[in-house]
N, C-alpha and C positions, 0 to 999 in steps of 0.2 A: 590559295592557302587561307588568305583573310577569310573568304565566303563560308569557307568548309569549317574553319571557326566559327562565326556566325551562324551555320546554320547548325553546329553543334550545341553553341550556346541558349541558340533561341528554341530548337527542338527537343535536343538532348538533356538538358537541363532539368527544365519541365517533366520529363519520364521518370527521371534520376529521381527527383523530389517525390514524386506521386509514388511511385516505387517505395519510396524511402516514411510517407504517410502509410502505405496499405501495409506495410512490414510493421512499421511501430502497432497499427491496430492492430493486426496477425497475433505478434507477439504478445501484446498486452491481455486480449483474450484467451492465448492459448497456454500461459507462463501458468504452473501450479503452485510454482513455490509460494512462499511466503512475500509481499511486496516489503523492499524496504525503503525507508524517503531515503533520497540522496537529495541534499541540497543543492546543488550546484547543478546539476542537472536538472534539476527543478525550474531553479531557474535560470537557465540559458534557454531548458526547453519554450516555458511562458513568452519569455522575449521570442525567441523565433515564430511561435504560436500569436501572437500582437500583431509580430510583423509582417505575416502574412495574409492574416485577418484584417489589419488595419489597409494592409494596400488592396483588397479583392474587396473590398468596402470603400474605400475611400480612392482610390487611385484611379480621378477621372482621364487623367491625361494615358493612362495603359491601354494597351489595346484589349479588345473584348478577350480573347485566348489569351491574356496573361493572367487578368481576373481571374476569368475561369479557372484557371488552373491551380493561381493559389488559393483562392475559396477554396476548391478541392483535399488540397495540404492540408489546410487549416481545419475541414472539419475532419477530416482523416487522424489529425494529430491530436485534435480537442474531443472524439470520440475514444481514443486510445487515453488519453488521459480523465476521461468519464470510467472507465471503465477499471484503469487502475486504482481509481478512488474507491469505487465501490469495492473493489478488492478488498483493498487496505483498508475500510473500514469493516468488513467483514472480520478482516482475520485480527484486527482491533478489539470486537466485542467479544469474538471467540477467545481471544486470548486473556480478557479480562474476566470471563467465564471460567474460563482454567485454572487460573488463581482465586477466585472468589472459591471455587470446590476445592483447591489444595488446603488454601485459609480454614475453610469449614472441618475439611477431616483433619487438620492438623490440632484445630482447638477441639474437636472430640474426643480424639486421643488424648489429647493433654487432659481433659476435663476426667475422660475415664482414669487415669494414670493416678491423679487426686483424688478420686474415690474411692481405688483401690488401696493408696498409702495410707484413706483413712480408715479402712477397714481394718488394715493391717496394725496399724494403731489400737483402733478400737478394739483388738482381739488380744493385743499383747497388756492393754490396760485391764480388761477383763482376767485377763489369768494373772496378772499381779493382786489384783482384789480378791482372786479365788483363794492363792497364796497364803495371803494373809501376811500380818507383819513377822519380821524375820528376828 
């Protein structure tokens, strides 16, 4: 029973995670919606992305296939979050585009709206001078 843990731990583990990197890129690339930050998620994600970066770099005493494997996670997961950046910088400028043309037609209108009240002025001042005094 111990062994069949272990050898769950030491194999299955490692598939589970890689699995668990190529899904987040998957998703990341494939999501159309709009990206939103979630903070916490952010960073929990970052911290796990450290940690596994930090140990497939730094983790002399692991064996070669454990490296491997989380360097794999790590660039899997730090791809996937490249990629959601760009997103969300994307739909960032877009969306500041949208408002800058909302801003624009909305002081057009308005700008027209004042040209028109003073025309409309200027027409009802004109026939009071045509008038004449009462």
């Amino acid at each position: 029973m111990v062994r069949l843990l272990a050898a769950v731990w030491q194999f299955g583990l490692p598939v589970v995670l890689v699995l668990f990197g190529a899904g987040a890129l998957v998703a990341a690339v494939t999501d159309r919606e709009r990206p939103r930050l979630r903070q916490r998620i952010g960073w929990f994600g970052l911290v796990v992305w450290l940690k596994f970066a930090g140990e497939a770099a730094f983790g002399d005493g692991r064996p070669r296939l454990e490296r491997e494997w989380k360097g794999l996670v790590a660039v899997l997961l730090g791809l996937a979050a490249l990629v959601w950046l760009v997103k969300w910088l994307r739909w960032r400028r877009r969306d500041a585009a949208r408002r800058d043309a909302a801003r624009r037609d909305a002081d057009r209108r308005e700008a027209a709206q004042r040209e028109a009240g003073r025309r409309e002025a200027g027409r009802r001042d004109a026939g009071r001078r045509d008038a004449g005094p009462a």
